[in-house]
C-alpha positions as CSV (number, residue, x, y, z in Angstrom):
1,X,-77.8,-59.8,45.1
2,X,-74.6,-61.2,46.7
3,X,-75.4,-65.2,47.9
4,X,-75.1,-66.0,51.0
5,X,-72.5,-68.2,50.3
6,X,-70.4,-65.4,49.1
7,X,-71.1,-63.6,52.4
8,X,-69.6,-66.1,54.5
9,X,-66.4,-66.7,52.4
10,X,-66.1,-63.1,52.1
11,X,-66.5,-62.9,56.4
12,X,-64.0,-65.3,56.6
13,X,-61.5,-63.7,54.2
14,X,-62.1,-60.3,57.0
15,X,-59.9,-61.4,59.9
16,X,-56.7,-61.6,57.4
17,X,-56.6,-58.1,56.2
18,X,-56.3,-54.5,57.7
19,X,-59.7,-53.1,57.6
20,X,-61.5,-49.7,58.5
21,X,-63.4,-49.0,61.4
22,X,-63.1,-49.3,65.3
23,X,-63.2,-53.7,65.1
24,X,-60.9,-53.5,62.2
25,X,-58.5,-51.3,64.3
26,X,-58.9,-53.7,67.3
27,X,-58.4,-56.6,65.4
28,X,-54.9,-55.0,64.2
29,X,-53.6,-54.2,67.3
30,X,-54.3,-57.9,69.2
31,X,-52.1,-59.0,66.8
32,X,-49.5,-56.7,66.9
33,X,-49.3,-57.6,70.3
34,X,-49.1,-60.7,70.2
35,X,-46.1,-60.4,67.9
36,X,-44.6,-57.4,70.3
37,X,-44.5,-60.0,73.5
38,X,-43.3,-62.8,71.5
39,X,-40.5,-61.3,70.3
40,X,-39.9,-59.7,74.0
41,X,-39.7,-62.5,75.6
42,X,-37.3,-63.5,73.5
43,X,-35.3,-60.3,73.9
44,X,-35.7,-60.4,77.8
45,X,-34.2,-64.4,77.9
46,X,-31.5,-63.8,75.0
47,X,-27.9,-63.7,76.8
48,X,-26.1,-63.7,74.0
49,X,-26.2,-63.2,70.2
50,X,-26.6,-66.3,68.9
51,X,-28.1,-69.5,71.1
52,X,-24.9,-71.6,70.0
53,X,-26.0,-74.5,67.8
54,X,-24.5,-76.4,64.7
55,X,-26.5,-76.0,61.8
56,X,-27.4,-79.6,62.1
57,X,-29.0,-78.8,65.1
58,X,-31.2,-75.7,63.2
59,X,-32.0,-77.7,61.2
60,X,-33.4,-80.0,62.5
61,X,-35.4,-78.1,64.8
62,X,-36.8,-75.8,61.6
63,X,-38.1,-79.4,60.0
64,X,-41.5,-79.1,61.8
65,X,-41.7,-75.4,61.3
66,X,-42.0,-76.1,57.7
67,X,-44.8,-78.3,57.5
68,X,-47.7,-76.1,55.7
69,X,-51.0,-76.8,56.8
70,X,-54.3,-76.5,54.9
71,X,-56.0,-74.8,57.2
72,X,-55.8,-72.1,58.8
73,X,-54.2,-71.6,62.5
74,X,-53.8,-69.1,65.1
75,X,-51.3,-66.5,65.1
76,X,-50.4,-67.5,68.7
77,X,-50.2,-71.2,67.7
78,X,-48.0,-70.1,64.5
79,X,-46.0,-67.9,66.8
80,X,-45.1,-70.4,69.8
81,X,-44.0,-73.3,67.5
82,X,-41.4,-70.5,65.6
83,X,-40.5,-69.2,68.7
84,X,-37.5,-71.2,69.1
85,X,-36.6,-72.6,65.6
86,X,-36.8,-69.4,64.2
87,X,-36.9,-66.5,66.2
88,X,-34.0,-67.7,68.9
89,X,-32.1,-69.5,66.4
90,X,-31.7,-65.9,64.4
91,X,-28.7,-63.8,64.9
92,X,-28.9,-61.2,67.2
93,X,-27.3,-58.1,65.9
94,X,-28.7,-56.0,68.3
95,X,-26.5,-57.9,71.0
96,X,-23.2,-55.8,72.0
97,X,-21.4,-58.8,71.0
98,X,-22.5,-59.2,67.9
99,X,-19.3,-57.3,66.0
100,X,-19.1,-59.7,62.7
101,X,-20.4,-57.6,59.5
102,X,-21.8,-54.3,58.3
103,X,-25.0,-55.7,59.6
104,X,-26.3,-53.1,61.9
105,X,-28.5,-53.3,65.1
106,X,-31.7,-51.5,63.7
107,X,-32.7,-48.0,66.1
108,X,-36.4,-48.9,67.0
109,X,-38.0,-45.9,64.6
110,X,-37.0,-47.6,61.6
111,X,-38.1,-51.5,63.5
112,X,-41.2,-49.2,64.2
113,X,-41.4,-47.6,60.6
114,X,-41.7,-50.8,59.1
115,X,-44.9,-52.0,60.7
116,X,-46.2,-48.7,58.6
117,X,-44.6,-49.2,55.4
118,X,-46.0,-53.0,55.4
119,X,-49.4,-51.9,56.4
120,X,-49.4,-48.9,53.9
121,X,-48.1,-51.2,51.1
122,X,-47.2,-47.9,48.7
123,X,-45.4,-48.6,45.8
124,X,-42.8,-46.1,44.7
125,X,-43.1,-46.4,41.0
126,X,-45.7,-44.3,40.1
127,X,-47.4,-41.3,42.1
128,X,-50.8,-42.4,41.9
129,X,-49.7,-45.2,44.1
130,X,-47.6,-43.9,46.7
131,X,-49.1,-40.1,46.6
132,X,-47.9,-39.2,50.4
133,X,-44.7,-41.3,50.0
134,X,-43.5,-40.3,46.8
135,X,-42.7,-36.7,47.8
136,X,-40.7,-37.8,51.1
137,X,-38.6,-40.1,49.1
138,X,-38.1,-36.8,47.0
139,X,-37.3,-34.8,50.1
140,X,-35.1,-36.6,51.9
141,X,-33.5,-37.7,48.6
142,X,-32.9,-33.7,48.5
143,X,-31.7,-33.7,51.8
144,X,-28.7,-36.2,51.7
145,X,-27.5,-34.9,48.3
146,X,-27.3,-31.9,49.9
147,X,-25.4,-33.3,53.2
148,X,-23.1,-34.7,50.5
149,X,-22.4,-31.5,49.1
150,X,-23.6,-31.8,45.6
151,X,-25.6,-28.7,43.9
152,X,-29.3,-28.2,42.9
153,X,-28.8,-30.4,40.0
154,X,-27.8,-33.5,41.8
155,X,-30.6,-36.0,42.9
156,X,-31.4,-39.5,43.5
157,X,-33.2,-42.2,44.2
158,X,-33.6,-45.2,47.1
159,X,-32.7,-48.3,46.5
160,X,-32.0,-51.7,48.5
161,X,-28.3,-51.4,48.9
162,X,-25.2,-51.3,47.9
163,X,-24.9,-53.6,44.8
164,X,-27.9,-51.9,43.5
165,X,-26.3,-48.6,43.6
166,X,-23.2,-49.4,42.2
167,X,-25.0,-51.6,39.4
168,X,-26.5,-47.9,38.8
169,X,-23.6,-45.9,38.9
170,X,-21.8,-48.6,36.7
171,X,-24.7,-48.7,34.6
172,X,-25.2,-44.3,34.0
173,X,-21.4,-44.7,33.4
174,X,-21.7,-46.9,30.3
175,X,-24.0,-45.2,28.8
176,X,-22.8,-41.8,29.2
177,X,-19.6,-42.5,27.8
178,X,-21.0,-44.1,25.1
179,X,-23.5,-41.3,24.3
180,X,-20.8,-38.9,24.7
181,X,-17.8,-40.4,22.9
182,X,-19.8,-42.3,19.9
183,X,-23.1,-41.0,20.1
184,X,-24.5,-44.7,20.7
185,X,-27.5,-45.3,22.8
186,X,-27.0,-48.4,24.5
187,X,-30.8,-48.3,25.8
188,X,-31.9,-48.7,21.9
189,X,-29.4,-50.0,20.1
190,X,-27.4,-52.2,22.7
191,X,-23.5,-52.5,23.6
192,X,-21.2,-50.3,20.7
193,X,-18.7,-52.2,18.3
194,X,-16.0,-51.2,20.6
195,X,-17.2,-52.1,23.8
196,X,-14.5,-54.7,24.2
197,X,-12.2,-52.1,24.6
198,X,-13.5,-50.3,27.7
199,X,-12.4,-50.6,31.1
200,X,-13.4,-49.5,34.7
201,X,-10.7,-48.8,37.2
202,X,-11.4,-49.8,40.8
203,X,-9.7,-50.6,44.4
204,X,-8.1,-54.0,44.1
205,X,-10.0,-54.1,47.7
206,X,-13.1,-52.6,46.0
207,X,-16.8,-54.6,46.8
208,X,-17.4,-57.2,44.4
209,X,-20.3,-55.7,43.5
210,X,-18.3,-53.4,41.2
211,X,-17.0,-56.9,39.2
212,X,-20.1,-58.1,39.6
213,X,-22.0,-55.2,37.9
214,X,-20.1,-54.7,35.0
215,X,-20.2,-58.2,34.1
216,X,-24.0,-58.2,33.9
217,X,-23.9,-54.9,32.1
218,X,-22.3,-57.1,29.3
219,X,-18.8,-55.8,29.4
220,X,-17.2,-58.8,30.8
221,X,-15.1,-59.0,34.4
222,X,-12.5,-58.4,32.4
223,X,-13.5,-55.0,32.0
224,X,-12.7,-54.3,35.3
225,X,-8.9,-53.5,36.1
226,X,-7.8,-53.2,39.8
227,X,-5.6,-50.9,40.9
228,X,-2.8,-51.8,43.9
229,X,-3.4,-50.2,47.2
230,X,-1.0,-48.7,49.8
231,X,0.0,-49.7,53.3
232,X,-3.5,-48.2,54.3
233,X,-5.1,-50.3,52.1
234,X,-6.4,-47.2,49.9
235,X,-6.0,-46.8,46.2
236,X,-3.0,-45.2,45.0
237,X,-4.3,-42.6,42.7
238,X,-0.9,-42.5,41.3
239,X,-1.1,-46.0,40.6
240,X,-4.7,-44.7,38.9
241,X,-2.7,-42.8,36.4
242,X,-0.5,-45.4,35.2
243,X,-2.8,-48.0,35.2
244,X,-5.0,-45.2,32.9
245,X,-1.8,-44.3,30.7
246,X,-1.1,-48.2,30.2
247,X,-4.4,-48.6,29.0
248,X,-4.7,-45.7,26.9
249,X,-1.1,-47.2,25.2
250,X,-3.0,-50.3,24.9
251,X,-5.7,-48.9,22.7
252,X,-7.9,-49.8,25.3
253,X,-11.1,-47.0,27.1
254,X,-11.0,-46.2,30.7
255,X,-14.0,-44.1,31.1
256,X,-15.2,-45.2,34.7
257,X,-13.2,-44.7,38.4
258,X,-14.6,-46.4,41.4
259,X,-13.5,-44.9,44.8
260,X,-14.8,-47.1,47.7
261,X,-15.5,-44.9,51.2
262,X,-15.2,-47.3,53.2
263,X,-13.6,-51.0,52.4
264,X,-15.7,-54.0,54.1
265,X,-12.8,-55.2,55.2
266,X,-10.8,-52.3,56.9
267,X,-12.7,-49.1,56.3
268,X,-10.5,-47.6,54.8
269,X,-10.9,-44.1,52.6
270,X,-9.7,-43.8,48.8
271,X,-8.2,-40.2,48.4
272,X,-11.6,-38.9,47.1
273,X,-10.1,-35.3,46.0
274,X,-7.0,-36.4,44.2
275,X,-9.3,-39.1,42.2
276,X,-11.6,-36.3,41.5
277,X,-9.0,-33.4,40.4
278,X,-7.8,-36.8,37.9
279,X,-11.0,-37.9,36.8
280,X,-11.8,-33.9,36.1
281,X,-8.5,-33.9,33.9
282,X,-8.8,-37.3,32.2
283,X,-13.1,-36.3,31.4
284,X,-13.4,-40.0,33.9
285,X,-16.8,-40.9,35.5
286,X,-15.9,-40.6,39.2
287,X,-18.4,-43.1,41.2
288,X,-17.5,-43.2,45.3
289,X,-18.9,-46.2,47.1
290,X,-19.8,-45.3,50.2
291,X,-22.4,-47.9,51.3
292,X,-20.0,-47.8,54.4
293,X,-18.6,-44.7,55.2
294,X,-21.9,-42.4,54.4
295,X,-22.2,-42.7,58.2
296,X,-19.7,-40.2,58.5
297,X,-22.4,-37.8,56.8
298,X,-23.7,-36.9,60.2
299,X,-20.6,-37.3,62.2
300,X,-19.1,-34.1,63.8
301,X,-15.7,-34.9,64.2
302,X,-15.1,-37.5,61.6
303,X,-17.0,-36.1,58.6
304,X,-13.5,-34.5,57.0
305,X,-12.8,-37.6,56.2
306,X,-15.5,-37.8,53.1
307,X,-14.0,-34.3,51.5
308,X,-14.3,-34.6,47.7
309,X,-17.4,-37.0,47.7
310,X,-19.6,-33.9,46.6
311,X,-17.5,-34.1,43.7
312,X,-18.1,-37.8,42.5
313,X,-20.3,-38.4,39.4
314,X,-22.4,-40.7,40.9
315,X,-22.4,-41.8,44.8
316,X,-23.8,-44.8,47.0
317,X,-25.2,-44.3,50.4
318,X,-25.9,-47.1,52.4
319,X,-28.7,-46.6,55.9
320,X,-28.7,-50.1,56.4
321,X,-25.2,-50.6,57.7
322,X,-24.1,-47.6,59.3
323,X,-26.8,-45.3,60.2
324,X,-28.9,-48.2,61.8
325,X,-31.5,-49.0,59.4
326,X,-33.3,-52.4,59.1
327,X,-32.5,-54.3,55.8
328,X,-32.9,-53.0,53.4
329,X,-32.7,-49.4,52.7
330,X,-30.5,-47.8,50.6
331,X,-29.7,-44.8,47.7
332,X,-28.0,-44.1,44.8
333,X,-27.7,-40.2,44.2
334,X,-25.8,-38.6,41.3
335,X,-24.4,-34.8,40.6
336,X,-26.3,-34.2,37.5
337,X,-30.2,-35.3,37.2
338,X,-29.7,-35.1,33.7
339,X,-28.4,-38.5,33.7
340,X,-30.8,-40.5,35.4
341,X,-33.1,-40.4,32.4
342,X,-31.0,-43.0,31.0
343,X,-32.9,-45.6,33.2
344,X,-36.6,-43.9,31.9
345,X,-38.9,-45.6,29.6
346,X,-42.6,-44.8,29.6
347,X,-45.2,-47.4,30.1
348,X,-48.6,-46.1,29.3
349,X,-50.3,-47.7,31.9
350,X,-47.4,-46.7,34.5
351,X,-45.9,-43.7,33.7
352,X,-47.0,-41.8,30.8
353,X,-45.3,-38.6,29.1
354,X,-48.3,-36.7,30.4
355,X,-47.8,-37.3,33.4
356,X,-44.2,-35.9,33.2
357,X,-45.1,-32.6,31.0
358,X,-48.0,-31.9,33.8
359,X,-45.3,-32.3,36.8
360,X,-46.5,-35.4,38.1
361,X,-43.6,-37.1,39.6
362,X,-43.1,-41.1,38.9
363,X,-40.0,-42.2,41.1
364,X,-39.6,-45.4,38.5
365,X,-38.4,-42.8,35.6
366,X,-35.0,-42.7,37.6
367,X,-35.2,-45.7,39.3
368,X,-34.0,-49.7,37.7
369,X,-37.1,-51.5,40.6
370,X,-40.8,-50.8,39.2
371,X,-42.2,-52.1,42.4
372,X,-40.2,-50.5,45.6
373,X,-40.8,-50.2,49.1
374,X,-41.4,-46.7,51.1
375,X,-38.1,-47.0,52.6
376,X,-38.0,-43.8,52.8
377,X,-40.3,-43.8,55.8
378,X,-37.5,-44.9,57.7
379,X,-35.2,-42.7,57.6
380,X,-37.6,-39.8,58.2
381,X,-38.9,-41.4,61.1
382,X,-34.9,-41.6,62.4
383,X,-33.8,-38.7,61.8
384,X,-36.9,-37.0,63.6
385,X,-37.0,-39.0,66.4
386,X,-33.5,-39.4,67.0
387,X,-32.3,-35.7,65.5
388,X,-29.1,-35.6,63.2
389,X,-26.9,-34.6,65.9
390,X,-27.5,-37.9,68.3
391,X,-27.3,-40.1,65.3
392,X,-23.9,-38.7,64.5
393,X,-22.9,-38.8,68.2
394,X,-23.8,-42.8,67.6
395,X,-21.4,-43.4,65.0
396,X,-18.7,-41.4,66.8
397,X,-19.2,-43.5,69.9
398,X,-18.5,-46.6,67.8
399,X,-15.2,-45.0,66.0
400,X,-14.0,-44.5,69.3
401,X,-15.1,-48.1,70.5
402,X,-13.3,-49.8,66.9
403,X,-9.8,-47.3,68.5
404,X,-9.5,-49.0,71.6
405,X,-9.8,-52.4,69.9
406,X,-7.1,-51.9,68.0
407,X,-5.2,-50.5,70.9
408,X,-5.9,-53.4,72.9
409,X,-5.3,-55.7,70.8
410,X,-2.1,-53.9,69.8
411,X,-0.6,-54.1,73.1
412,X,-1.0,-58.2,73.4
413,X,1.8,-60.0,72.0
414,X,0.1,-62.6,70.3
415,X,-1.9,-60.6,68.4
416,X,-1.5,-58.8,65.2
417,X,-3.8,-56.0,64.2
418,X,-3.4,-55.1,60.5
419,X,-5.2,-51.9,60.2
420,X,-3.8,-49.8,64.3
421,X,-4.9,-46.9,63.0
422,X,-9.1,-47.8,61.5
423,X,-10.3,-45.1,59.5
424,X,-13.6,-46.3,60.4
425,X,-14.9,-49.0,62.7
426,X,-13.3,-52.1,61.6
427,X,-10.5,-54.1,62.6
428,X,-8.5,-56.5,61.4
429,X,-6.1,-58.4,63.2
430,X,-4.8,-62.3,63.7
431,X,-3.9,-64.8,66.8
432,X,0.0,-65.6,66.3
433,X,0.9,-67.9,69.2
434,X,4.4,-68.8,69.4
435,X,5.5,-72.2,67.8
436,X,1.7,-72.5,65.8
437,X,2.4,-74.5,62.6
438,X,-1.4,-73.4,61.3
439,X,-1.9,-69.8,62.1
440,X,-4.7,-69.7,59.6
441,X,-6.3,-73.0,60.9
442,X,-6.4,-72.4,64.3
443,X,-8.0,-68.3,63.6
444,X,-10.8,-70.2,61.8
445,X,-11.5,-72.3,64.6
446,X,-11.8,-69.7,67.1
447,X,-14.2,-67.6,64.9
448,X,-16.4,-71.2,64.5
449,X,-15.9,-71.8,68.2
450,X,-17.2,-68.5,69.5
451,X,-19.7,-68.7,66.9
452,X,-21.1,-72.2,67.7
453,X,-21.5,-71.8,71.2
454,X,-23.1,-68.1,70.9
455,X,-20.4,-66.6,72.7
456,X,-19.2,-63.5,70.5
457,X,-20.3,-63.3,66.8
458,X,-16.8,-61.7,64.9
459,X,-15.8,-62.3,61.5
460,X,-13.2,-64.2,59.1
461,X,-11.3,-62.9,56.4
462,X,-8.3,-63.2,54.3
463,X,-5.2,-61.2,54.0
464,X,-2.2,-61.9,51.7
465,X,-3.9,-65.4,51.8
466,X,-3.6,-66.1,55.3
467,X,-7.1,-66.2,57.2
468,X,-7.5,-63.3,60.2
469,X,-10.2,-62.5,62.1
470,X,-12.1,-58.9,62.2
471,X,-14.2,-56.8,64.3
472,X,-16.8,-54.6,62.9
473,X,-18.3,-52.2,65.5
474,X,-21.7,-50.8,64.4
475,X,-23.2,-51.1,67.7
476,X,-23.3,-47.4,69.9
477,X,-24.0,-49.9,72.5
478,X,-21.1,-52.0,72.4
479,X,-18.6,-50.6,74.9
480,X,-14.7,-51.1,75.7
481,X,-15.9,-54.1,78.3
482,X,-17.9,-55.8,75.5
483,X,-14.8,-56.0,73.7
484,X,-12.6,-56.6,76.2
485,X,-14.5,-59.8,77.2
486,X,-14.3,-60.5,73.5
487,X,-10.8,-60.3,73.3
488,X,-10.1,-62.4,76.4
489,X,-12.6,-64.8,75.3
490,X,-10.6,-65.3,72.2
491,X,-7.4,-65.6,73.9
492,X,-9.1,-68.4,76.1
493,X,-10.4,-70.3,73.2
494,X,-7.1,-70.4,71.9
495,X,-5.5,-71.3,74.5
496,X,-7.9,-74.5,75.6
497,X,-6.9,-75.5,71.4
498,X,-3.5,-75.5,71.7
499,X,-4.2,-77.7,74.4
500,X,-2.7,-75.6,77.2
501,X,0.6,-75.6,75.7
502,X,1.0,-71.9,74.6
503,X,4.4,-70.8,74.8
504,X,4.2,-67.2,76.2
């Protein structure tokens, strides 16, 4: 017989957790909305993307926020005292004028998908745990390895971003090559005798993810060689095949190419088929990192631009940046399946061989996360709400949007746009007033300025180690106004530094 005591601590327990029934469904959906017209009144009052305070100022106000009680409070009470510290001192990305990073405004089916996949909870490791969920991931897995082009063999798998992809694709690479060239399985018997020797070409512009991964994969950053890029900023795949000949003279082991789709900084577009017809020649994993430019997936008069992806080894797609995702949801999809089971191991409580031989699918066999999210959900719910075609349409709208920046910026003097022409939706450019001693100084503190007082929220970067500034359109909402008012805001700020002085 359960004690009354245990009754009541059970009762109070209740009102924290999701519960069956009519009062359990009630219960759920006071909360929800309280948390829906919290966050709207924010929306309706915010002006701007980011209220415009130093980080003094944030935090000072979060202080009080982070006092934790010991007993319990209301979710209102909890909600009106992070109000303001939290929730308006967050950047807005859903704000037109928020154009910094691939940090995308989120389309409200995925915002909405979310509140499922929390109150689901399914993890995506084994099938007896995610049942529903496992076979969507596994069908819209199918889905974009078919939109890239690759055949039945190819699959994949989602992950929560970019690094993680390309720590996969860095990771199948390694051990392929060293299965294939030495016979050595690095999952039993750890890194080959010669593993000093092997190298991985990549963009000298390519994510630092790439560097990143193959140091943790225990070949050293050393191991990664990168290769010059042209005007365009894309890799010279001529410059590939010396850098491989040089190598190969050296006694050293190329056995890896990275192609990035889609640089953070510019956008720009490796020459996927002439790295592929090389790689194909040389026997050279081809991996294309296109955590950027997989947007272009559903575009209808862009999507040329990916030709020869479908021909990459492995590839990294990105939802999260440009197809509108909340963070994080990503995938990592490869042309042969075959290879993926150089991430399995069998855990008998998990995923047992059984399981396998009987056609029960575990998503962890080809997966590096044992506990994952149903981020899968997400997309699903986009792409049926939304339809492919509209989505496409979206990223179009904001290719067109990046153009005109450039143009704009192109045709004022003081300004100089590195990339005219974007291949996607960034742009990179610099303020050079006439007779400014510190170019590089005074682009920095227009970024900080506008970003300070909430006005615009661009981005800082470095080229030939001078500091310029860059806009990254990911917004369908953000118009030729928006950016208009962006520019001349910048001009102004300038201007009121140089202390009206500006020599025209």
């Amino acid at each position: 017989m359960i004690t009354t005591t245990k009754q009541s601590a059970v009762s109070a327990f209740e009102s924290f957790f999701l519960q069956h029934g009519e009062e359990g469904g009630e219960h759920f959906r006071n909360h929800v909305e309280l948390v829906v017209d919290t966050l709207a009144e924010v929306f309706q009052t915010m002006d701007r993307p980011l209220e415009g305070k130093t980080v003094h100022d944030i935090q000072q106000e979060l202080r009080g926020v982070l006092h934790l009680p010991e007993e319990p409070q209301s979710l209102h009470e909890v909600l009106e005292e992070i109000k303001g510290p939290v929730i308006k001192n967050s950047l807005h990305v859903s704000h037109e004028r928020s154009m910094a990073h691939l940090h995308c405004p989120p389309v409200l089916p995925g915002v909405l998908a979310e509140l499922i996949i929390g109150a689901l909870n399914q993890s995506m490791d084994s099938w007896d745990q995610s049942p529903a969920a496992t076979y969507v991931e596994e069908e819209l897995t199918r889905y974009w390895c078919q939109l890239i082009g690759l055949s039945a063999r190819g699959d994949g798998v989602f992950t929560s971003g970019g690094t993680q992809s390309n720590y996969m694709g860095m990771l199948l690479a390694r051990d392929e090559f060293c299965l294939s060239k030495w016979g050595h399985n690095v999952q039993k018997d750890g890194l080959p005798e010669s593993f000093k020797k092997m190298r991985v070409l990549c963009s000298e512009e390519a994510h630092f993810s790439v560097k990143k991964s193959v140091s943790q994969l225990g070949l050293g950053e050393q191991a990664v060689v990168p290769v010059p890029v042209n005007e365009d900023h894309r890799m010279d795949r001529h410059e590939v095949r010396r850098t491989v000949e040089q190598l190969e003279q050296e006694g050293l082991l190329p056995y890896a190419v990275v192609s990035t789709c889609g640089t953070t900084d510019y956008g720009s577009i490796d020459p996927l088929d002439g790295l592929a017809d090389y790689c194909e020649e040389k026997g050279l994993w081809l991996h294309v990192d296109a955590a950027y430019g997989a947007g272009l997936l559903l575009s209808e008069k862009h999507g040329d631009k990916l030709s020869g992806m479908e021909r990459a080894d492995s590839v990294t797609l990105d939802f999260h940046k440009w197809l509108f995702q909340p963070i994080s949801c990503g995938m990592f999809a490869v042309k042969e399946r075959k290879h993926l089971r150089l991430l399995s191991h069998h855990a008998d409580y998990l995923n047992p061989e059984e399981d396998e031989k009987e056609g029960i699918v575990n998503l962890v066999n080809k997966s590096i996360q044992t506990t994952r999210r149903f981020d899968a959900l997400k997309v699903l719910l986009t792409l049926k709400v939304l339809g492919t075609r509209l989505l496409g349409s979206m990223v179009d709208q904001t290719m067109e949007v990046a153009q005109f920046a450039a143009g704009e910026l192109e045709e004022r003097s003081v300004f100089c746009v590195e990339n005219p022409y974007p291949e996607l939706s960034a742009v990179v450019f610099q303020y050079q007033p006439k007779g400014s001693r510190d170019v590089c100084g005074l682009n920095r503190k227009i970024q900080q300025k506008l970003f300070h007082e909430g006005t615009a929220v661009i981005a800082k970067t470095s080229v030939r180690g001078e500091t310029y500034l860059k806009f990254t359109i990911l917004n369908p909402r953000t118009t030729e106004e928006d950016v208009l008012a962006v520019i001349d805001e910048i001009e102004h700020t300038a201007k009121q530094m140089l202390g009206g002085h500006l020599i025209e």
